[in-house]
N, C-alpha and C positions, 0 to 999 in steps of 0.2 A: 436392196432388192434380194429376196430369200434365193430367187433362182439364180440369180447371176451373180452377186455380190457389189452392184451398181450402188454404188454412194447417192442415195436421192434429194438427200436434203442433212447438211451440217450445219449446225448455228453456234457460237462461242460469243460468251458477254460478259465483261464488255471487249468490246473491239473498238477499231478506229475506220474511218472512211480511207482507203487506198487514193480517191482521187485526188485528196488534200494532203497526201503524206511530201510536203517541203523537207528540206533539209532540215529549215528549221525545226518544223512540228515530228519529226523523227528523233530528233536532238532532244528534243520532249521527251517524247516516248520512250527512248533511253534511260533518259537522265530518273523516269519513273520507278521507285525503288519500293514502291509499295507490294502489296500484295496481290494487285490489280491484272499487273503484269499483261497490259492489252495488248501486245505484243503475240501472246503465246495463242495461238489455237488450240484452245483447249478438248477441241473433240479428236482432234489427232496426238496432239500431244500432250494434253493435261495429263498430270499422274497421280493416282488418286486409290488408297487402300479399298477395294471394293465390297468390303463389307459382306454382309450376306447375297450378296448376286453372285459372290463366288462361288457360292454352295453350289450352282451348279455345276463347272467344274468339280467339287468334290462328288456330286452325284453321279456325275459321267464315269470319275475315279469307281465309286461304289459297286456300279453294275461293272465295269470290264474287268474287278477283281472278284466277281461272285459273291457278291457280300450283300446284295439286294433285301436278303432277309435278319439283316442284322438289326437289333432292338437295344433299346437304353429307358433307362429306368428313369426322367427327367424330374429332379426336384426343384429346379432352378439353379440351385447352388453343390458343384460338385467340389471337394473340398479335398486338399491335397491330392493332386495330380501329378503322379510320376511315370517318365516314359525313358528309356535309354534309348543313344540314336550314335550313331558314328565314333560308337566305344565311352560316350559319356551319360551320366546319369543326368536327366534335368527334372525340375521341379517346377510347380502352380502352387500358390498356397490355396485359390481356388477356381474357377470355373465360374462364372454369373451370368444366368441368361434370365432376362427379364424378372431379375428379383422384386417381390411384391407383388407380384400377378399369380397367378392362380397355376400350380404347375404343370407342365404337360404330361405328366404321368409315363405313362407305359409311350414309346413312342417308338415308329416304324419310321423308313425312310419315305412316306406319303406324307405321313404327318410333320415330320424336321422340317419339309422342304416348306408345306402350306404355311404352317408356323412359325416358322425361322427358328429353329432350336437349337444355341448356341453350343451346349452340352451334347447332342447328340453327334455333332459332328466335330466336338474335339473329340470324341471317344471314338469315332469312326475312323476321324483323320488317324489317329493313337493306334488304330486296329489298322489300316492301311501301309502304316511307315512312312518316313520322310522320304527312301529313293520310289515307293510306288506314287504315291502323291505326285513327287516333283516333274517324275517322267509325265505324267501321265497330262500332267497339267500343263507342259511343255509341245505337247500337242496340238494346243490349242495357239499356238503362236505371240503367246505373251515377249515382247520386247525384253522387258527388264523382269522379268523369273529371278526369282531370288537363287541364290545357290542352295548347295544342297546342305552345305552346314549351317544355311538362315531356317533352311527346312526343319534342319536336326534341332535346333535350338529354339525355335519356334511351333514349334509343330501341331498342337491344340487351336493355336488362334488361325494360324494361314490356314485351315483346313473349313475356317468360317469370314477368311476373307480381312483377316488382320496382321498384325506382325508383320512383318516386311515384304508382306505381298502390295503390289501397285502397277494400277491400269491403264491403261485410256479409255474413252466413251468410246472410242473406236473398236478395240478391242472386246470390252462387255457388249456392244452389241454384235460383236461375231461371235462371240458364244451363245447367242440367242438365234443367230442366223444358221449355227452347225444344228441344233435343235431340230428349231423349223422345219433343215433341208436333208432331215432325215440320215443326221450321223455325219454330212456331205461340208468339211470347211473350207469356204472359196475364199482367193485373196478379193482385198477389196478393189471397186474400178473406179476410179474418177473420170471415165469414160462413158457417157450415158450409152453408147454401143458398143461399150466393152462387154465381154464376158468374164470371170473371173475361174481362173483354176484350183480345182480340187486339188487343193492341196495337203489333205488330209482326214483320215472317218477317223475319229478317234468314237464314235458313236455305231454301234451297229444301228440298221432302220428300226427293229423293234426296241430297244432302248431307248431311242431318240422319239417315238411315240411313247414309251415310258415316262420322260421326263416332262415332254409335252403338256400331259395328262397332269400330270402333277403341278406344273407352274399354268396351268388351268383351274384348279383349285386354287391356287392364290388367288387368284378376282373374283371368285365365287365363295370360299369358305373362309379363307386364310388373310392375310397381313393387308389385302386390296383388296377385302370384301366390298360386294355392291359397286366398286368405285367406274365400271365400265357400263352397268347394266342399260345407260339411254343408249351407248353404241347398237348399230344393226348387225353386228358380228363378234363373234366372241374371242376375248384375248386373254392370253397364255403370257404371264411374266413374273417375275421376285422381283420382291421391295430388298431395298437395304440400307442400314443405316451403318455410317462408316465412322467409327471413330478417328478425329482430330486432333495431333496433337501437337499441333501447328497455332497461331498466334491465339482466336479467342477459345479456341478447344471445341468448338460446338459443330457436330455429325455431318459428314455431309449427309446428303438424299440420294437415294438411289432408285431407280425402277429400269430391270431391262425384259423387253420381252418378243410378242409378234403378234402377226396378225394376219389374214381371222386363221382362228384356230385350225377348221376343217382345209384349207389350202390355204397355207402362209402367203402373204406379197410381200407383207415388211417388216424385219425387224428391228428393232433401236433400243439406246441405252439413254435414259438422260441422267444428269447429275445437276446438284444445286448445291454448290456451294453452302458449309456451314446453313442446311435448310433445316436439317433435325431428322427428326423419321421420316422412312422412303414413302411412306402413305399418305406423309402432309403434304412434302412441298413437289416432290417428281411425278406423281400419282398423277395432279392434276395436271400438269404439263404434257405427259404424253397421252393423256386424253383428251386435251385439246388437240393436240398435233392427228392423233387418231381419226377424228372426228373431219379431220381433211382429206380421208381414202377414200378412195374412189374403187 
């Protein structure tokens, strides 16, 4: 719930039935060593590189350091990348965003975000630094934030939601909920009459309809085009494909956003395990899920 921060619906799969959990069938579920891990609630606890949904955290980062008009030149492939961070020099031999596709050219931070533009925001994140980044993105109440020398030594990828950055679906969708709520991030309630406290704007109100605006083009122009248009209200989210590199390697799925655009009620994250791109297999999930508001 954008206003309150009211937990309305969490689903993790697979799970088990609580009313059959025996000693035995617990002894099971222990004894499960696979990757399955039914155990875990994965929307509270899963942890998972968020890919490009982190972009917006970096966008948040973008406007509160005055940089909103900052441009990159995008060819797909930016090639030797060097940045210095906590007294060390590091290196990229390159940068690849969506090599083989057509490049994004000249691009603005409207266009990165609709796009997903891997290049523009290692160069942003490059132009921001590792302590502005890390603070900024500490804001937002990430659990496990990497430190600041994973920041220094990472700093190109975590800026696009890779490298040793890692989520929960809880957490990615209260980064879509500070959006929404206009800058405003509340803890979450497992309370349906709870309320949740502001516990932080890391967004001022116009910036937070800034980003808005712009993860509105996502389902209109950008990485989720058309994918909402039977909805009767219009939704605001980023796709993301998360690279794995974890047992068979292949991306998870990402999509986080809210809804309807003109007054938010709810926003979510889903995630799909090894699904591949956030527009194949999350896209359609939470337009199902969607398609149940009322």
């Amino acid at each position: 719930d954008v206003a309150t921060g009211g937990v309305l619906a969490a689903a993790t799969i697979p799970n088990y039935d609580p009313n059959g959990l025996t000693p035995e069938v617990m002894r099971s579920l222990n004894a499960n060593k696979s990757r399955d891990f039914p155990l875990i609630n994965r929307a509270v606890a899963g942890q998972y590189p968020p890919g490009s949904t982190f972009k917006i955290v970096s966008t948040s980062a973008v406007f509160a350091a005055g940089l909103a008009d900052f441009t990159v030149n995008c060819n797909h492939i930016e090639p030797n990348v060097l940045w210095t961070a906590g007294g060390q020099t590091y290196a990229r031999r390159r940068i690849v965003d969506d090599e083989g596709e057509r490049p994004h050219g000249l691009t603005n931070l409207t266009i990165a975000v609709s796009e997903s533009c891997n290049v523009y925001f290692a160069r942003v994140g490059l132009r921001l630094g590792s302590q502005t980044l890390h603070d900024h993105a500490a804001r937002y109440g990430f659990a496990n934030l990497p430190t600041l020398s994973q920041f220094d030594a990472a700093l190109p990828e975590i800026a696009f939601g890779q490298g040793e950055m890692l989520a929960t679906p809880l957490e990615m969708a209260g980064v879509a909920q500070t959006v929404a709520n206009g800058g405003k991030r509340l803890t979450p309630q497992w309370e349906k009459s709870g309320v949740g406290k502001v516990v932080d704007t890391p967004l001022s109100p116009e910036d937070a309809a800034r980003i808005a605006d712009m993860m509105r083009r996502v389902t209109i122009t950008g990485t989720a085009a058309g994918r909402f248009a039977d909805l009767p209200f219009p939704v605001a989210g980023k796709t993301g494909t998360a690279q794995n590199d974890r047992y068979d390697r292949v991306s998870h799925s990402w999509f986080i956003g809210f809804a309807p655009v003109d007054a938010p009620k709810v926003a979510f994250a889903v995630i799909v395990e090894n699904g591949g791109y956030g527009s194949q297999a999350a896209v359609p999930i939470a337009e199902q899920v969607l398609k149940n508001i009322r």
